[in-house]
C-alpha positions as CSV (number, residue, x, y, z in Angstrom):
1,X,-61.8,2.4,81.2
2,X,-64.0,0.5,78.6
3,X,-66.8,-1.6,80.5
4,X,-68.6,-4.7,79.0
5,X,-70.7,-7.1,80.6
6,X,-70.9,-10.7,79.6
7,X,-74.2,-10.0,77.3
8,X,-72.0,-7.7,75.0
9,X,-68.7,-9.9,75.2
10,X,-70.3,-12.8,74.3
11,X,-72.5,-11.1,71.2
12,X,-68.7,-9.4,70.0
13,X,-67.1,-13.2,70.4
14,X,-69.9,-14.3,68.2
15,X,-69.8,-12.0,65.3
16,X,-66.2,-11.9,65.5
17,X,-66.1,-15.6,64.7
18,X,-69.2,-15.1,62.0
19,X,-66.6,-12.2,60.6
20,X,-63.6,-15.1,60.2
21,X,-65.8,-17.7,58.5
22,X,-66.7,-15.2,55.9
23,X,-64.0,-13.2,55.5
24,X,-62.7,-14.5,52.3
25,X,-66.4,-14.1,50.9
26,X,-67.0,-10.8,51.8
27,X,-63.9,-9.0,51.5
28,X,-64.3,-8.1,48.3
29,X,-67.9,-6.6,49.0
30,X,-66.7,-4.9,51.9
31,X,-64.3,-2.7,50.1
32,X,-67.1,-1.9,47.3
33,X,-69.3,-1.0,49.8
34,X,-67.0,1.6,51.8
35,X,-65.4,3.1,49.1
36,X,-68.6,3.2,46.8
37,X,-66.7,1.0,44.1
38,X,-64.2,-1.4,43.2
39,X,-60.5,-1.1,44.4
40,X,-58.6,-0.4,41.2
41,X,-55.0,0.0,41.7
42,X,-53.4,2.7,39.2
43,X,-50.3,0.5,39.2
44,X,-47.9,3.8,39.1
45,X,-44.7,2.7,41.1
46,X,-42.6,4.2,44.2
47,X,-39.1,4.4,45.0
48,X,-38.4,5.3,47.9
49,X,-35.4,6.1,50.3
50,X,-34.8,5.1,53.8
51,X,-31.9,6.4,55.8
52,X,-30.7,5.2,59.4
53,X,-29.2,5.8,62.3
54,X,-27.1,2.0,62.2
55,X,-24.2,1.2,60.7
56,X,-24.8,-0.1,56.9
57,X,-26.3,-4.0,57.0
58,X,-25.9,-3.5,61.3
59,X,-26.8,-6.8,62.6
60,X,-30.7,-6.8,63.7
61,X,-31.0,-3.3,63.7
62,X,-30.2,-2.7,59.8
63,X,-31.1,-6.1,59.3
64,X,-34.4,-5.2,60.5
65,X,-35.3,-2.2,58.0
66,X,-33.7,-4.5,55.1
67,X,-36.1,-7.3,55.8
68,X,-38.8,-4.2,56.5
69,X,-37.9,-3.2,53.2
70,X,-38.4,-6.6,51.6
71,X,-41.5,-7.1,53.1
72,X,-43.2,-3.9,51.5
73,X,-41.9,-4.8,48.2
74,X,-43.1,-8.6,48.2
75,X,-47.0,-7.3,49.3
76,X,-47.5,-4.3,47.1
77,X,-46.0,-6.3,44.2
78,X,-43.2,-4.3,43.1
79,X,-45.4,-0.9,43.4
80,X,-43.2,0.6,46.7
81,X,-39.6,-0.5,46.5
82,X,-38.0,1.1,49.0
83,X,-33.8,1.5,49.3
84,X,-32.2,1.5,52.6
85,X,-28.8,3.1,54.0
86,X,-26.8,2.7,56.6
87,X,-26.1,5.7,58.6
88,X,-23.6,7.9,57.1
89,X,-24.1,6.1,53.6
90,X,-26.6,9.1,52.3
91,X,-26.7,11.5,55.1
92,X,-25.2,11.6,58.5
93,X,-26.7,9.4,61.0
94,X,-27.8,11.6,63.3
95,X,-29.0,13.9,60.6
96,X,-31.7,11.4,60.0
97,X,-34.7,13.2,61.5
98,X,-34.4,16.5,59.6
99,X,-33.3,14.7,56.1
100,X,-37.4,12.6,56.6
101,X,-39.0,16.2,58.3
102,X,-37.5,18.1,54.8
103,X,-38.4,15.2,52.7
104,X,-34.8,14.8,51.6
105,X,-35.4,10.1,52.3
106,X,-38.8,9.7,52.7
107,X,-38.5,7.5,56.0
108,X,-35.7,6.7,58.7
109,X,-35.4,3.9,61.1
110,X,-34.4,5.2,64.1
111,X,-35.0,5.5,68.2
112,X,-37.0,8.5,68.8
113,X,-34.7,9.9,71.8
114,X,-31.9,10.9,69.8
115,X,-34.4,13.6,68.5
116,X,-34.9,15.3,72.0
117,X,-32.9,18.5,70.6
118,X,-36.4,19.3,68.4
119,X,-38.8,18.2,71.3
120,X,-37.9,16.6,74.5
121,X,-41.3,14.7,74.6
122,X,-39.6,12.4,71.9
123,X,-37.6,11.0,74.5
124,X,-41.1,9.3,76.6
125,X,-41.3,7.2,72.6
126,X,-38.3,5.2,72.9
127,X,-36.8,4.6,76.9
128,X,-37.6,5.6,80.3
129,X,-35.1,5.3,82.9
130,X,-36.9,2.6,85.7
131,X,-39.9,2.4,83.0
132,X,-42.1,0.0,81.2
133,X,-40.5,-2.9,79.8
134,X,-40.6,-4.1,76.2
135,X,-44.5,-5.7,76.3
136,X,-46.0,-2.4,78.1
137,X,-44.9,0.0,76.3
138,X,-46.3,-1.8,73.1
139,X,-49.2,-2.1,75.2
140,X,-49.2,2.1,75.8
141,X,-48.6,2.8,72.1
142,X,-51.4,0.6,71.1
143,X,-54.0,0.7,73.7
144,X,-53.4,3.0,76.0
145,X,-53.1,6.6,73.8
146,X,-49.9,6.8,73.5
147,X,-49.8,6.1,69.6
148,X,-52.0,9.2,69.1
149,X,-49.9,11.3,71.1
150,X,-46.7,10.2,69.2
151,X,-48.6,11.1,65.8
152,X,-49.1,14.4,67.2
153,X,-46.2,15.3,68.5
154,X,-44.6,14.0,65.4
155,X,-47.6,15.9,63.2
156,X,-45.4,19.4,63.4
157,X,-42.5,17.7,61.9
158,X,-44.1,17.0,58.9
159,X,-43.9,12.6,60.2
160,X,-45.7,9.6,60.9
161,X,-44.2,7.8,63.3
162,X,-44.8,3.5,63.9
163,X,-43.2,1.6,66.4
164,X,-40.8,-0.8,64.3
165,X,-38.8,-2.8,67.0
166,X,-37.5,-3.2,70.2
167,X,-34.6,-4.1,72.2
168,X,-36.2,-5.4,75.1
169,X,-34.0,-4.5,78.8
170,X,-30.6,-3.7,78.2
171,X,-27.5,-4.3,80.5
172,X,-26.1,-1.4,82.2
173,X,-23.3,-0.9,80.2
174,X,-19.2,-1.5,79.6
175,X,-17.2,0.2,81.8
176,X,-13.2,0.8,82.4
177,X,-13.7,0.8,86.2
178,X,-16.0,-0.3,88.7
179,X,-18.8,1.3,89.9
180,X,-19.0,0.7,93.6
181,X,-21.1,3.9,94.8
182,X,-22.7,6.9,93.0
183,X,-19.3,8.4,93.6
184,X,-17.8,6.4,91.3
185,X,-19.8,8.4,88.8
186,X,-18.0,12.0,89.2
187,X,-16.5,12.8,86.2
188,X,-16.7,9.6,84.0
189,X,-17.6,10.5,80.5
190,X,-20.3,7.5,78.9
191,X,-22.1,7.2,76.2
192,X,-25.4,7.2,76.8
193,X,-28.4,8.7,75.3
194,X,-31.6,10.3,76.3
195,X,-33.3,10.6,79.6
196,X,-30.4,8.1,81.2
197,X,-27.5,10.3,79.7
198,X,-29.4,13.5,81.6
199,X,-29.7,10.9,84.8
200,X,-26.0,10.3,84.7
201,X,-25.2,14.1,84.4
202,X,-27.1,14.5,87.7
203,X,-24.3,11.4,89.5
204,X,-22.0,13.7,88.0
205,X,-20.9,12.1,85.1
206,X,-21.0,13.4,81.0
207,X,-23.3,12.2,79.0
208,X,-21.9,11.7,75.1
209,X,-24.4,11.3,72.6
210,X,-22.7,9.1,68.9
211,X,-23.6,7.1,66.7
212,X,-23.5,3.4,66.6
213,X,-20.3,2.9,64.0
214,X,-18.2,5.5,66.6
215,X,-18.3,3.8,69.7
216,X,-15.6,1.6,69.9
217,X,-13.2,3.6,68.7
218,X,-14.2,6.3,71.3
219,X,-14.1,4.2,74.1
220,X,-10.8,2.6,72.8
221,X,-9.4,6.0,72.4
222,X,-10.3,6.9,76.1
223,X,-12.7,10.2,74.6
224,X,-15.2,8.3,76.6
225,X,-15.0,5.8,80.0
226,X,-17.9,3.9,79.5
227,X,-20.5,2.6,77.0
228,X,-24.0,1.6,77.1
229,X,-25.1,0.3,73.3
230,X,-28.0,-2.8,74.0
231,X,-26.6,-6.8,75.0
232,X,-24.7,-9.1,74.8
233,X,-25.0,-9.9,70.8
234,X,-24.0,-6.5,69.9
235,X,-22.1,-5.4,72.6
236,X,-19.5,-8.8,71.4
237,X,-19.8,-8.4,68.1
238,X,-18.5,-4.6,68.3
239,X,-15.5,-5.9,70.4
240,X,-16.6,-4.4,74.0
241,X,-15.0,-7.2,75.5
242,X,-11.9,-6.1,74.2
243,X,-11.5,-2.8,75.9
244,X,-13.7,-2.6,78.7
245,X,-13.5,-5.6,82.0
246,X,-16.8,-4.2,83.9
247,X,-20.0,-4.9,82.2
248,X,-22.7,-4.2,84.5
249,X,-26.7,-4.9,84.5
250,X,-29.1,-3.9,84.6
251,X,-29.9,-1.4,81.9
252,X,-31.7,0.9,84.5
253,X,-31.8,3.7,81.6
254,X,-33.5,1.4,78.9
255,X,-35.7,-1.3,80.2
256,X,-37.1,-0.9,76.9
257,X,-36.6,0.9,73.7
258,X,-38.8,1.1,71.1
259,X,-37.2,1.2,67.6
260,X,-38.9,3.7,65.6
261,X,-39.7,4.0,61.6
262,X,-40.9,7.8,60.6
263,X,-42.3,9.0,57.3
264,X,-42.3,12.1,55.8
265,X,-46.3,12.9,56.1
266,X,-46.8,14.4,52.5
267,X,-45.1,11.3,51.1
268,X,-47.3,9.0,53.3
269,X,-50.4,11.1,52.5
270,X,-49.7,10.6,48.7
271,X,-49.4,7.0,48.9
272,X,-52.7,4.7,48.0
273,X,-54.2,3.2,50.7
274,X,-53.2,-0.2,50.7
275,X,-49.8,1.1,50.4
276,X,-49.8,3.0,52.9
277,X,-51.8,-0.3,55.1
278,X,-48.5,-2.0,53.9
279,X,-46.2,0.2,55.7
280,X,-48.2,0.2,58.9
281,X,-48.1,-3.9,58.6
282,X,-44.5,-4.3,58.0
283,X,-43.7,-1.8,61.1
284,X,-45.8,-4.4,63.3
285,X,-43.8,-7.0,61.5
286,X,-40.5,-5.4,62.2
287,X,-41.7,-4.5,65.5
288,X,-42.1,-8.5,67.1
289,X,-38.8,-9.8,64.9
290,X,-36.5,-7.3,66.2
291,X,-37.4,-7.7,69.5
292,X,-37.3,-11.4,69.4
293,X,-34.1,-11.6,67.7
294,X,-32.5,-9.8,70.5
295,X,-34.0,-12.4,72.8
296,X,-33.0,-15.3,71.7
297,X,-29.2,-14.1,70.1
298,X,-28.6,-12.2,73.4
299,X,-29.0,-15.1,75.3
300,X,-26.4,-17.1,73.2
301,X,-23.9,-14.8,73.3
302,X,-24.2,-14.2,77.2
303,X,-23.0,-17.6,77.0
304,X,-20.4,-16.7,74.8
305,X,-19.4,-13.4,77.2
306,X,-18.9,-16.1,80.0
307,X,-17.0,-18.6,78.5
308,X,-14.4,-16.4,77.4
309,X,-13.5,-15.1,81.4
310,X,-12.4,-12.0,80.3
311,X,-15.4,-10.1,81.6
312,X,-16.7,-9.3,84.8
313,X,-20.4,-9.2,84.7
314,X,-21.6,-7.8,88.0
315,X,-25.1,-6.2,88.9
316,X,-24.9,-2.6,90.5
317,X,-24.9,-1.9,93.8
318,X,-28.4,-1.7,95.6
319,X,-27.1,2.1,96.7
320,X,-26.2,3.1,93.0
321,X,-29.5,1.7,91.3
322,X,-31.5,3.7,94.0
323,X,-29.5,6.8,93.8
324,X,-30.3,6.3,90.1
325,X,-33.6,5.7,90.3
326,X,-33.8,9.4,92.8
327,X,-31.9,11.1,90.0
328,X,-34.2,9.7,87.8
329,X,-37.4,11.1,89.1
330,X,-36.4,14.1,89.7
331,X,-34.9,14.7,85.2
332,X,-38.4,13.4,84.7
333,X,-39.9,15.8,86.9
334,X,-37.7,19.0,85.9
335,X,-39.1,17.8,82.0
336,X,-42.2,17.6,82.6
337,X,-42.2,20.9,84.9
338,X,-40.7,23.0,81.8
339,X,-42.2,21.4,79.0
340,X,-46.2,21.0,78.1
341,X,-46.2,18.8,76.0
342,X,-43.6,16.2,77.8
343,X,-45.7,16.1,80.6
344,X,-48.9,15.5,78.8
345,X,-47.1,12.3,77.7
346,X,-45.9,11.5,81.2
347,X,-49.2,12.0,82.3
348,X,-50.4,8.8,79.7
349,X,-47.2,7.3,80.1
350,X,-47.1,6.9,84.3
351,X,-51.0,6.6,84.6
352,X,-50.5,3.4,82.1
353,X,-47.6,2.2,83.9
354,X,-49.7,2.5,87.5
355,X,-52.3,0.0,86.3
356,X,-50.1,-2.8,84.5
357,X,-47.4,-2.7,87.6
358,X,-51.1,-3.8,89.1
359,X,-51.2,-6.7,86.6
360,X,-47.9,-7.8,86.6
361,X,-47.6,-7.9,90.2
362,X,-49.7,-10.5,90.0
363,X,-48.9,-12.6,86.9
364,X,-45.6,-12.0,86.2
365,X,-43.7,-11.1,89.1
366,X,-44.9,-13.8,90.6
367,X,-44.1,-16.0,88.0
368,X,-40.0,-14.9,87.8
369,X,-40.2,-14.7,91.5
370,X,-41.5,-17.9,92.8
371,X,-43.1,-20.1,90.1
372,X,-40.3,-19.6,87.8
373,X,-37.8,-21.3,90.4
374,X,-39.8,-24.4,91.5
């Protein structure tokens, strides 16, 4: 851990506001001086392709890489205009990886464990069952290494992954019946993806892996018992309600999962610059307004959910959430056991997790907990 005393912090306060003053003035200088002349921008245009794992024009999700999309456009001026599809529209959804790796789109927006087929450590970049939530893991990506491990892992793929969204903790999922013990898991087929869908597999469930646009139909159809997708919004909007009574929280499996955006590395590599400083700016864009979009329409259609009484929201047993969280650890530790490079990640990942559960049991556990109810 990084040490300063109060000599250092106050000098870096001071330049740093010095830095701000001037930083109109000296902007222009500053690029002269690292690049040994002026910026001159060849004004040769790209057009670009980005395929997804949503539905076309999916609420928040799709909407997301649209406004993404946009954004690039309105800073480079025109020079990266980049076209987005909807899963299925140029290349199957789940197809998405391989079509960016081969260069056939040159980006995807995606959630990186759908990819644990080509390397299981994709799975640590996007949920961990009883994990970090929503703020720590952007915290691990950006501070705590685990950025540089998702570039390298990504690296043999021929990709450059950012972080590009978030869906913040999910609820546990739809469901036909209830679950009253870990019992009640034997034999129900769900949808449900990465490290959760291998957690349900050891309660003795099946774990079916599909894309967004096939999920209702599936569970309609009875090919599948039960559904996990993210809250409320999208979980009405797709017509849940309609064919499932049990809807359960919390989303044990995805107390956070990071939205990714990956692009093909010899398209990146040949992009200016600023272009490519662009990209990297509209992910962190992307990245906050996802996440708070699912805040705040989440919590208006909860609202919604409840008014209608045709649901039964219910919280899972205490006995099924720790037989859960045992099943858990031990997928985690059977990974990590068979696989190098997932348990390098784990190694980041849990000695991170370690030191903000120190934080937050301090700030904001107590804050839900006790402060939060006076």
């Amino acid at each position: 851990m990084e040490k300063i005393n109060r000599r250092q912090f106050l000098k870096k306060a001071t330049a740093a506001t010095a830095l701000g003053s001037t930083a109109l003035m000296t902007a222009c200088a500053t690029e002269e001086k690292e690049s040994g002349a002026p910026v001159v921008h060849s004004g040769k245009k790209f057009r670009w392709n980005m395929v997804t794992t949503w539905p076309p024009k999916f609420p928040v999700l799709g909407e997301g890489a649209e406004l993404f999309a946009k954004w690039v456009e309105e800073m480079s001026g025109g020079r990266l205009k980049i076209h987005v599809y909807g899963g299925g529209e140029l290349v199957p959804a789940l197809e998405a990886f391989d079509a960016v790796s081969q260069g056939a789109a040159e980006m995807a927006h995606a959630s990186a464990y759908y990819w644990a087929g080509k390397a299981p450590a994709t799975q640590f970049f996007s949920a961990v069952p009883f994990g970090m939530n929503a703020q720590q893991m952007n915290a691990w990506l950006l501070h705590g290494g685990g950025m540089s491990l998702w570039e390298e892992l990504y690296a043999k793929f021929n990709l450059v992954p950012f972080a590009c969204g978030n869906t913040g903790v999910q609820m546990g999922g739809w469901f036909r019946k209830k679950i009253n013990t870990l019992a009640d898991f034997q034999g129900l087929k769900m949808r449900i993806p990465g490290l959760g869908g291998k957690v349900l597999k050891k309660a003795g469930g099946s774990a079916i892996l599909s894309a967004g646009g096939e999920i209702f139909t599936n569970l309609e159809r009875g090919v599948i018992d039960a559904t996990e997708w993210v809250g409320p919004y999208h979980d009405y909007i797709m017509g849940f309600p309609k064919i499932a009574p049990f809807y359960y929280y919390p989303g044990w499996h995805e107390p956070s999962s990071v939205l990714e955006l990956m692009v093909n590395k010899s398209a990146f590599d040949s992009l200016p610059k600023d272009l490519q400083m662009m990209i990297q700016t509209a992910a962190a864009r992307a990245n906050g307004w996802i996440l708070s979009t699912f805040d705040a329409k989440n919590t208006e259609y909860l609202q919604i959910i409840k008014s209608e009484n045709k649901t039964q929201i219910l919280k899972f047993p205490d006995e099924v959430l720790a037989g859960l969280k045992r099943f858990s650890n031990e997928v985690i530790q059977e990974l990590v056991d068979t696989d190098p490079f997932s348990k390098k990640v784990y190694e980041s990942y849990h000695r991170f997790r370690e030191n903000m559960t120190a934080w937050s049991n301090i700030t904001e556990k107590v804050y839900y907990n006790d402060i939060g109810k006076m």
